[in-house]
Short mmCIF file of the C-alpha atoms (twelve columns), coordinates in Angstrom:
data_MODEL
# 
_entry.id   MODEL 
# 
loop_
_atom_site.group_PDB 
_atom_site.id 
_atom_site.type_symbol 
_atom_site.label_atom_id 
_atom_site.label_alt_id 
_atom_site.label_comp_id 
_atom_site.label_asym_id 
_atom_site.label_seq_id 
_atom_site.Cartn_x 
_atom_site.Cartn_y 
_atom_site.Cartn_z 
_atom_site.pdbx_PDB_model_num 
ATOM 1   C CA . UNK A 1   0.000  0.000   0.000  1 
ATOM 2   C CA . UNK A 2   1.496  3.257   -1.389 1 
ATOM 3   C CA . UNK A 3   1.930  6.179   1.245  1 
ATOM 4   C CA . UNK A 4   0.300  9.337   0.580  1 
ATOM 5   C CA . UNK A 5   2.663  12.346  1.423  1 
ATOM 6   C CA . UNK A 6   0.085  13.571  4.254  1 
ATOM 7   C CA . UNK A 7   0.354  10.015  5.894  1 
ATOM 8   C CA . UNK A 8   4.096  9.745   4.929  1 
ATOM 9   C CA . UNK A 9   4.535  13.495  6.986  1 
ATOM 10  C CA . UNK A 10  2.785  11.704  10.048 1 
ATOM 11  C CA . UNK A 11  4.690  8.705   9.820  1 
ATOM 12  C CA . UNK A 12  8.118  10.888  9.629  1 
ATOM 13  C CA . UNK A 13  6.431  13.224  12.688 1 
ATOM 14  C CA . UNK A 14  5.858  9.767   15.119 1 
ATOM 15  C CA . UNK A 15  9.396  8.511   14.125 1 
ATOM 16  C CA . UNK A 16  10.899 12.287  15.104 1 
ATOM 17  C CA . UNK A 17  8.555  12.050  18.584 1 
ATOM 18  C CA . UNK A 18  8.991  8.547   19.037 1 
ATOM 19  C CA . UNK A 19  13.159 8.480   19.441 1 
ATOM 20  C CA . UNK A 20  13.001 11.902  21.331 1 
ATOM 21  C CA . UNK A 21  10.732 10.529  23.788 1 
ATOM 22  C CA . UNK A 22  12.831 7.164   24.213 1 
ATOM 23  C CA . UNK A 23  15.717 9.120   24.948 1 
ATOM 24  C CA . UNK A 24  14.226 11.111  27.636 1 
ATOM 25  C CA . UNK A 25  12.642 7.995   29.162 1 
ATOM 26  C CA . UNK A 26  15.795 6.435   28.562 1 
ATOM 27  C CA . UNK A 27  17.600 8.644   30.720 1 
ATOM 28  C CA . UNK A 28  14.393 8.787   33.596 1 
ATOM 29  C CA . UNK A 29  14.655 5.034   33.513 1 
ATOM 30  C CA . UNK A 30  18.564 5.135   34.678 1 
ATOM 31  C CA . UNK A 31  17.956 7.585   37.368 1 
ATOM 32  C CA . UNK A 32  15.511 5.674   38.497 1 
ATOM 33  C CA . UNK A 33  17.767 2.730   38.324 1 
ATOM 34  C CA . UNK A 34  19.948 4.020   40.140 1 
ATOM 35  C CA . UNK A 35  17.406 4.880   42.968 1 
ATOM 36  C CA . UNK A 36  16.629 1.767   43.051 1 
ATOM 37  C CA . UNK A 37  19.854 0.424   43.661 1 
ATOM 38  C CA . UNK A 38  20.541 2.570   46.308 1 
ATOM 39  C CA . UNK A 39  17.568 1.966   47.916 1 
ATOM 40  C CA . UNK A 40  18.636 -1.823  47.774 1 
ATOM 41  C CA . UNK A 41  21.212 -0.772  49.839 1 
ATOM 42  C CA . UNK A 42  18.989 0.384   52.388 1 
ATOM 43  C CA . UNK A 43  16.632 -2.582  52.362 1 
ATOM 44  C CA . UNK A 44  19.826 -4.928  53.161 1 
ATOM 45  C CA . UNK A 45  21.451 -2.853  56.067 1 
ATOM 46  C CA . UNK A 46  18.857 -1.801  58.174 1 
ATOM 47  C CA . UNK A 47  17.664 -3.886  61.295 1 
ATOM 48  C CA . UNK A 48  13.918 -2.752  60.352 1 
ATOM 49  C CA . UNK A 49  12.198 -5.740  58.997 1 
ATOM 50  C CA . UNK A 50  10.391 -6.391  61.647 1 
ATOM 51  C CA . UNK A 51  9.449  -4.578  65.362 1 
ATOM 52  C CA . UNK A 52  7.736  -4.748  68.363 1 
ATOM 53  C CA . UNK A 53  4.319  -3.504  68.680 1 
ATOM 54  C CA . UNK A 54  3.626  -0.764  70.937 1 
ATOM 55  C CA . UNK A 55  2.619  -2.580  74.044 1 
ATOM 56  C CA . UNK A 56  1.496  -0.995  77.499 1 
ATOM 57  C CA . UNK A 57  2.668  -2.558  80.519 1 
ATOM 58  C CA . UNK A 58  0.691  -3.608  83.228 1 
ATOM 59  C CA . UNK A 59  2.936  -4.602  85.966 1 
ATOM 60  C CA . UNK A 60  3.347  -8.260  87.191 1 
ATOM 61  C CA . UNK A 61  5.677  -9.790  85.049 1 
ATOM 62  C CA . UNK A 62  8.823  -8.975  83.274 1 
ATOM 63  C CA . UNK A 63  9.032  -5.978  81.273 1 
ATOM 64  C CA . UNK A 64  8.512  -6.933  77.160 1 
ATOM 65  C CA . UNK A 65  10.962 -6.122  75.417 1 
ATOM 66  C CA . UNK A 66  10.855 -3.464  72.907 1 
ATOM 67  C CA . UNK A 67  13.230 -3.054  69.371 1 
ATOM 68  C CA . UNK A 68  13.363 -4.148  65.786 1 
ATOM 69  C CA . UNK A 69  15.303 -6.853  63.655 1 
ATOM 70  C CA . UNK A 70  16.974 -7.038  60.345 1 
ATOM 71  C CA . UNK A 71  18.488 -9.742  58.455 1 
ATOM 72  C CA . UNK A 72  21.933 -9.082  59.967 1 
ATOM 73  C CA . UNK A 73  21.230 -7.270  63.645 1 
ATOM 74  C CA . UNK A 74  18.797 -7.022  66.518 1 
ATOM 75  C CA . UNK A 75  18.471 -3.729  67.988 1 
ATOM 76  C CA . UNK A 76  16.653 -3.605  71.558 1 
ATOM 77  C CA . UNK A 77  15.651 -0.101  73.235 1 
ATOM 78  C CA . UNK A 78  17.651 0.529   76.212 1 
ATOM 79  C CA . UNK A 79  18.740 3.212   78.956 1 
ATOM 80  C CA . UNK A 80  20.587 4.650   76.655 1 
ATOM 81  C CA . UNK A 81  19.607 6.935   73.589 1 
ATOM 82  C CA . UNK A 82  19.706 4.507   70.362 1 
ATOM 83  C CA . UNK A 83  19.021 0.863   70.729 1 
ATOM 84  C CA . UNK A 84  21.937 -1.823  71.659 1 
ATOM 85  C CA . UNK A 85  21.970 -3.818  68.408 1 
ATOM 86  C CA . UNK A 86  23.778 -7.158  67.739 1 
ATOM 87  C CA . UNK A 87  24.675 -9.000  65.065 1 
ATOM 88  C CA . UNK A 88  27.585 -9.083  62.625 1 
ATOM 89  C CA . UNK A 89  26.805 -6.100  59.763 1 
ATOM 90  C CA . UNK A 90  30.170 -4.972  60.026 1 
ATOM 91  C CA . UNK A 91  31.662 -8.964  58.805 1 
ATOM 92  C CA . UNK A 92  27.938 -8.918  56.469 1 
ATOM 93  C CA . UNK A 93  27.087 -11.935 58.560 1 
ATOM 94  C CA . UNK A 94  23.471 -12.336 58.686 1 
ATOM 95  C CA . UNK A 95  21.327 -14.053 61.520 1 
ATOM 96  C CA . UNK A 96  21.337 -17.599 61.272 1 
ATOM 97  C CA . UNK A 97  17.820 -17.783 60.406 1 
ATOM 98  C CA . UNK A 98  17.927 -15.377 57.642 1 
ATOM 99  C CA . UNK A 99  20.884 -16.536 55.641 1 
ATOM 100 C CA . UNK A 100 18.755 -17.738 52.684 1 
ATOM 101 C CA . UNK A 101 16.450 -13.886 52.426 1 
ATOM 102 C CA . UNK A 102 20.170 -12.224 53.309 1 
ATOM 103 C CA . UNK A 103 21.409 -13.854 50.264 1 
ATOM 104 C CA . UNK A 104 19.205 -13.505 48.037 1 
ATOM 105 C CA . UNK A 105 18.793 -9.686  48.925 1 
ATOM 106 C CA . UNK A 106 22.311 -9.931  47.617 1 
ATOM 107 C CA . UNK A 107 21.976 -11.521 45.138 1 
ATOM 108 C CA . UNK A 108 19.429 -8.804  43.997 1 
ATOM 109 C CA . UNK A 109 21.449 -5.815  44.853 1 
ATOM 110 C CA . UNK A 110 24.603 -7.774  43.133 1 
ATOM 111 C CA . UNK A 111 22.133 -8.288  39.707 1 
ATOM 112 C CA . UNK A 112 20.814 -4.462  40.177 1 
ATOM 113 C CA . UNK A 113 24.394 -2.572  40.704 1 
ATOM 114 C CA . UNK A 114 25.530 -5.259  37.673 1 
ATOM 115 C CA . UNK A 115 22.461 -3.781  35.282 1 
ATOM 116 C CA . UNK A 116 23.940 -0.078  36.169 1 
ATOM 117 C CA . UNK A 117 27.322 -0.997  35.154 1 
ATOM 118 C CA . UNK A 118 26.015 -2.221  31.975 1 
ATOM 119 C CA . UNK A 119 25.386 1.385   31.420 1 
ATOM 120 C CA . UNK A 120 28.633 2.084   29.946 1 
ATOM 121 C CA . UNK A 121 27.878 -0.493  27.567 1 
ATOM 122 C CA . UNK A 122 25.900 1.788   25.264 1 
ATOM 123 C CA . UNK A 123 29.198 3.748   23.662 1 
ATOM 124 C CA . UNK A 124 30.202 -0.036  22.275 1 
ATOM 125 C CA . UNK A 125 27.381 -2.366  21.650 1 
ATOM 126 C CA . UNK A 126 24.112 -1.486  20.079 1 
ATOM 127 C CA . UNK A 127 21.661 0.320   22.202 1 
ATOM 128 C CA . UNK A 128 18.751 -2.633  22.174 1 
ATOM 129 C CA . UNK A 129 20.868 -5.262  23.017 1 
ATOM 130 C CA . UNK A 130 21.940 -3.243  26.044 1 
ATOM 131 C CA . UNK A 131 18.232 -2.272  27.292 1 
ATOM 132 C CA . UNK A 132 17.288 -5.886  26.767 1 
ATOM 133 C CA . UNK A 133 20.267 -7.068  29.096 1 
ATOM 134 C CA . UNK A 134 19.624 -5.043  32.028 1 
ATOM 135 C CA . UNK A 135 15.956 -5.825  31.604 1 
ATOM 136 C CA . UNK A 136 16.897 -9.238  32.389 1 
ATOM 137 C CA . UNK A 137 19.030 -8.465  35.089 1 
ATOM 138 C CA . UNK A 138 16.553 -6.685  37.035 1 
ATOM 139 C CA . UNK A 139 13.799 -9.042  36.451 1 
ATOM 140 C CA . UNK A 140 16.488 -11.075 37.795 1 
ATOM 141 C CA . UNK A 141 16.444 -8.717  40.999 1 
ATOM 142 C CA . UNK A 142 13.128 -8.226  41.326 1 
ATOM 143 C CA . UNK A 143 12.492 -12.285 41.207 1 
ATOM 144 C CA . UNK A 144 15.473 -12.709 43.930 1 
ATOM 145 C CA . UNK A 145 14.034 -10.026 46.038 1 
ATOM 146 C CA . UNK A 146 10.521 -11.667 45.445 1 
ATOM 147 C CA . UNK A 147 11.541 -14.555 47.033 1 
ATOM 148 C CA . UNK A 148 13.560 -13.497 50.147 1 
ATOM 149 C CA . UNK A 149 10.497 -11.931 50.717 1 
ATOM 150 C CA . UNK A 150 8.547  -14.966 51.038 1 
ATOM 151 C CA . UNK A 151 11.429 -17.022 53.082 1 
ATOM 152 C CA . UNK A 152 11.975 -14.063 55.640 1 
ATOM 153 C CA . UNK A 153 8.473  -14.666 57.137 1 
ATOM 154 C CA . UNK A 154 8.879  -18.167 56.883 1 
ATOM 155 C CA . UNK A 155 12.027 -18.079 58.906 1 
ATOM 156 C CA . UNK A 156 10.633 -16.706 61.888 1 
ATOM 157 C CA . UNK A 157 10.371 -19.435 64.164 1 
ATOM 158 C CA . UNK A 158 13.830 -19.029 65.535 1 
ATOM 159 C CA . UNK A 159 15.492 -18.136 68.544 1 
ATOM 160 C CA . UNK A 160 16.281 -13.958 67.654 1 
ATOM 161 C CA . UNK A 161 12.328 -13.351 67.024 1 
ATOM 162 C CA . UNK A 162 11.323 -15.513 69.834 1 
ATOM 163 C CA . UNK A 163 13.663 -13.829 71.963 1 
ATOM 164 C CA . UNK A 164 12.294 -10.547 70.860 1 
ATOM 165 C CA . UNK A 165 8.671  -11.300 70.076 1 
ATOM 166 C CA . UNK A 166 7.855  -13.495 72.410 1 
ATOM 167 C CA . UNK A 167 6.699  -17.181 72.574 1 
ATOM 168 C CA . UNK A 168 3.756  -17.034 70.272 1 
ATOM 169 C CA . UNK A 169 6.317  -16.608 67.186 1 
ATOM 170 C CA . UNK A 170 5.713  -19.257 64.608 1 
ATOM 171 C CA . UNK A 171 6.510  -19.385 60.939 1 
ATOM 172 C CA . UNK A 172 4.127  -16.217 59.143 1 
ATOM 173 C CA . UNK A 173 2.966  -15.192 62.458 1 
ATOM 174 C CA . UNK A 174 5.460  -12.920 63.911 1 
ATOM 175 C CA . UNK A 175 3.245  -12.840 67.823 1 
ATOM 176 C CA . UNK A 176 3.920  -9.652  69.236 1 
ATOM 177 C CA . UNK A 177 6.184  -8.387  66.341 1 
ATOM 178 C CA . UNK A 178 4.613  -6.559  63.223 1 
ATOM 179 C CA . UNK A 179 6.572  -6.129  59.911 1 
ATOM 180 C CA . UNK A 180 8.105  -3.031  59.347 1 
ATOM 181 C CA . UNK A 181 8.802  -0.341  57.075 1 
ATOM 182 C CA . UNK A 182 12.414 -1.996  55.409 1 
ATOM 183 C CA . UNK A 183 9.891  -5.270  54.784 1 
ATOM 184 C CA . UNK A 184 7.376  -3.039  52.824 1 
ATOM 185 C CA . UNK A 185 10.426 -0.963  50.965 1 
ATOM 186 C CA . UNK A 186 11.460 -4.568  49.855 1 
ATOM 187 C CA . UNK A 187 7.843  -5.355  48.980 1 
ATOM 188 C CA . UNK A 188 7.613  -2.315  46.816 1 
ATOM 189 C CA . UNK A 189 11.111 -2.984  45.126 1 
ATOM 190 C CA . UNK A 190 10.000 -5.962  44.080 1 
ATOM 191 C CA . UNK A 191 7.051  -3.771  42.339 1 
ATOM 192 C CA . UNK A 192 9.813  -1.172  41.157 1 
ATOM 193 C CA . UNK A 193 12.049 -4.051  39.543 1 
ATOM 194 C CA . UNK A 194 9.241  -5.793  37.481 1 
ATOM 195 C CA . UNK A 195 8.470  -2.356  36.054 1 
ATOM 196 C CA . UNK A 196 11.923 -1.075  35.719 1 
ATOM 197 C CA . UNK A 197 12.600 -4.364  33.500 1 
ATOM 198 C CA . UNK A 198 9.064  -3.978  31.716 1 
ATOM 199 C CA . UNK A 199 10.293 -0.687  30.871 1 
ATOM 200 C CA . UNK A 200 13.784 -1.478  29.470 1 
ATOM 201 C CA . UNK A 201 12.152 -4.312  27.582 1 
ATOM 202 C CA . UNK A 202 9.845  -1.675  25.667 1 
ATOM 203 C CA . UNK A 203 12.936 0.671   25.086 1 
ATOM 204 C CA . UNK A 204 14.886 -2.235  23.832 1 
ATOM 205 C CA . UNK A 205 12.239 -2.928  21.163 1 
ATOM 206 C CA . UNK A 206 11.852 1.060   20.855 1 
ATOM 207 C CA . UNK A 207 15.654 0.894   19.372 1 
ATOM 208 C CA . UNK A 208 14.772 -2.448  17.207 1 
ATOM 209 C CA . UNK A 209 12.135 -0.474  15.136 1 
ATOM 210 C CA . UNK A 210 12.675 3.080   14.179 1 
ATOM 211 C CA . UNK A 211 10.010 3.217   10.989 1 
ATOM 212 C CA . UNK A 212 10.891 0.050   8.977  1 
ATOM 213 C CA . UNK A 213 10.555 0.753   5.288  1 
ATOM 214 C CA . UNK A 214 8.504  -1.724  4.580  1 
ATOM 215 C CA . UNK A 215 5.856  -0.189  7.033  1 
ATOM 216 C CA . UNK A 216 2.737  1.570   5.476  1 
ATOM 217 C CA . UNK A 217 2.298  5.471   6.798  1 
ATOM 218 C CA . UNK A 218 -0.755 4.212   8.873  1 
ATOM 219 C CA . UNK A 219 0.361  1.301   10.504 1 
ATOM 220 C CA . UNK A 220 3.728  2.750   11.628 1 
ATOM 221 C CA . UNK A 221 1.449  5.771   13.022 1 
ATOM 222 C CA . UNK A 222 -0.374 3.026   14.986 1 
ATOM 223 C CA . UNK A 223 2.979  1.001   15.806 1 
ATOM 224 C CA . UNK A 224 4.435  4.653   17.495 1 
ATOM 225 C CA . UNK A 225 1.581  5.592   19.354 1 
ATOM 226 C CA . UNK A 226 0.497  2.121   20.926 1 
ATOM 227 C CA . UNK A 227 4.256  1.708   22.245 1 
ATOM 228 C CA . UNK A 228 4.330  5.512   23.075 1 
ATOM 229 C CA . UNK A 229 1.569  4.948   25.167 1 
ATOM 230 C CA . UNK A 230 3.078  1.530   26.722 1 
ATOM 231 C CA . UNK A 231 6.360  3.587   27.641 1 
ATOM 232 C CA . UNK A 232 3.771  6.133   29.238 1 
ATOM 233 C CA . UNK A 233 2.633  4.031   31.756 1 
ATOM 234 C CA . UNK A 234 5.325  2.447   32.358 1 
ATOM 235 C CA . UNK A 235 6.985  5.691   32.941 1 
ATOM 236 C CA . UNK A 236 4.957  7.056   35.069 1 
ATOM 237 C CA . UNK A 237 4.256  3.747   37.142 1 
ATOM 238 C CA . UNK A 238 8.252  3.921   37.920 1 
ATOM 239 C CA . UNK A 239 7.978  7.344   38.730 1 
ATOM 240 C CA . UNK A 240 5.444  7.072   41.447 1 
ATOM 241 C CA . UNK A 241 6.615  3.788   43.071 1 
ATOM 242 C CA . UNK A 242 10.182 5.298   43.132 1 
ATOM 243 C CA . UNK A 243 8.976  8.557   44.607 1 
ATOM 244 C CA . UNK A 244 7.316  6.342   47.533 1 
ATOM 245 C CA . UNK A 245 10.366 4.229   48.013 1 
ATOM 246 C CA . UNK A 246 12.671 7.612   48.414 1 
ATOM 247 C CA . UNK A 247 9.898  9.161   50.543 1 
ATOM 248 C CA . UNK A 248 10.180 5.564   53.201 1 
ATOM 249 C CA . UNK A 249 14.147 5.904   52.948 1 
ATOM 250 C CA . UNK A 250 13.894 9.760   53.448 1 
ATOM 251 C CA . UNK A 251 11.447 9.175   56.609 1 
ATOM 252 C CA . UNK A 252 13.584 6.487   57.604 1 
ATOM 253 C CA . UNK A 253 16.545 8.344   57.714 1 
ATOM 254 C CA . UNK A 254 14.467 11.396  59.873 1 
ATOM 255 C CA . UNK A 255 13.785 8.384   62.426 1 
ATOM 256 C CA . UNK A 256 17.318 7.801   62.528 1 
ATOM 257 C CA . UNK A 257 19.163 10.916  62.790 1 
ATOM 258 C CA . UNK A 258 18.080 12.047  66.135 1 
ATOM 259 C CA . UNK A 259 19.558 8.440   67.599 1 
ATOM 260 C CA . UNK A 260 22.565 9.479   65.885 1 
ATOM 261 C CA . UNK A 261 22.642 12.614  67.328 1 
ATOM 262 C CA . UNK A 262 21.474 11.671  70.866 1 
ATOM 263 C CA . UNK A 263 24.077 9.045   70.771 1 
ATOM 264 C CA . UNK A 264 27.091 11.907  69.730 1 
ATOM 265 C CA . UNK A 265 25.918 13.929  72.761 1 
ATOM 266 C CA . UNK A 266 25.971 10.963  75.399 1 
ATOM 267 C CA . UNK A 267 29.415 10.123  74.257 1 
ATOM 268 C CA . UNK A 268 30.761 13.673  74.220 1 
ATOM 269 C CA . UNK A 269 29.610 14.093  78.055 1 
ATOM 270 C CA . UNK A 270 31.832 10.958  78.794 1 
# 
């Protein structure tokens, strides 16, 4: 079917829009990486997987104890001003019963930071190939993540929750414990990572078909716009899960600072 030179000018307009746009998103999608990587870091580090509920005591009996728990420390309020936390972060030893989720949190962070350093891949191989690899890689990521988040709960019935949490800890029921906000940031990564990859994959074929010639004016118009409106979504999907993953970290790291600070003062008076 010949092109007529209105449809032809439309055709040539799409193509112009269509590679403008998939370098901007391009560029959104490795900020965004990047966020997410860092927020990775985050998810692995801090002893906020799980806490104590707020629990008002009574009298007659001993005191519950009050703190949180990561994959590779317990922290436990105290006299002092920030928690006494133990555990081996420093040697990245996690608990014994969270080996297999502190792993494969690795694992995800490793396959995350790896997609990033594919980056520099784009001044030597072609452009869809890249986008296609770190797609992989962070559906990679996102499926590790997936599935420490499934083991963590079911690794609860150990001595460190029991200890903290009480007796009625069993495997998915965390007793007097609740999950907190590092469990939900790795919950929503695993969110961010399936549409981070979905969103390579689309730029990847984005780069595999700039207007073939043997594409009629109208069905490259409708070819542009269906996949500029797929790279919409997932554009803005990314944008708003990774605005609520830096708004946790961000409130997170509000929580934190005043233990930091309270800390510095009760040393300095030493």
């Amino acid at each position: 079917m010949a092109m007529t030179p209105h449809t032809a000018e439309v055709a040539r307009l799409y193509q112009t829009e269509f590679i403008r746009s998939a370098r901007a998103v391009g560029v959104l999608w490795a900020v965004c990486t990047l966020c997410f990587a860092v927020i990775e870091v985050v998810i692995l580090i801090q002893p906020s997987w799980v806490g104590t509920r707020e629990v008002h005591y009574q009298g007659g009996g001993p005191v519950p104890k009050s703190g949180t728990l990561g994959l590779f420390e317990v922290c436990v309020e105290s006299d002092w001003p920030v928690p006494e936390c133990r555990g081996s972060l420093s040697t990245l030893t996690p608990l014994p019963a969270f080996q297999s989720p502190a792993v494969l949190v690795c694992m995800s962070l490793t396959m995350v930071w790896s997609s990033i350093g594919c980056l520099s891949l784009f001044r030597f191989c072609n452009a869809a190939t890249v986008y296609k690899i770190c797609a992989w890689l962070q559906l990679t990521a996102g499926f590790c993540l997936a599935l420490a988040c499934v083991l963590f709960p079911d690794s609860w019935d150990c001595a460190d929750m029991r200890d903290l949490c009480g007796d009625g800890v069993t495997s998915f029921s965390s007793g007097n414990c609740s999950v907190h906000w590092a469990f939900v940031l790795a919950l929503l990564g695993v969110l961010d990572a399936a549409i981070l990859a979905t969103l390579a994959f689309v730029l990847g074929n984005r780069q595999d078909a700039l207007l073939p010639e043997d594409k009629d004016g109208e069905n490259s118009t409708i070819y542009y716009s269906t996949h500029n409106a797929l790279c919409n979504i997932s554009c803005y999907s990314v944008i708003v899960i990774d605005c609520t993953l830096v708004y946790s970290m961000c409130n997170s790291v509000l929580l934190f600072v005043p233990h930091c600070f309270a800390l510095f003062l009760a040393r300095s008076q030493l």
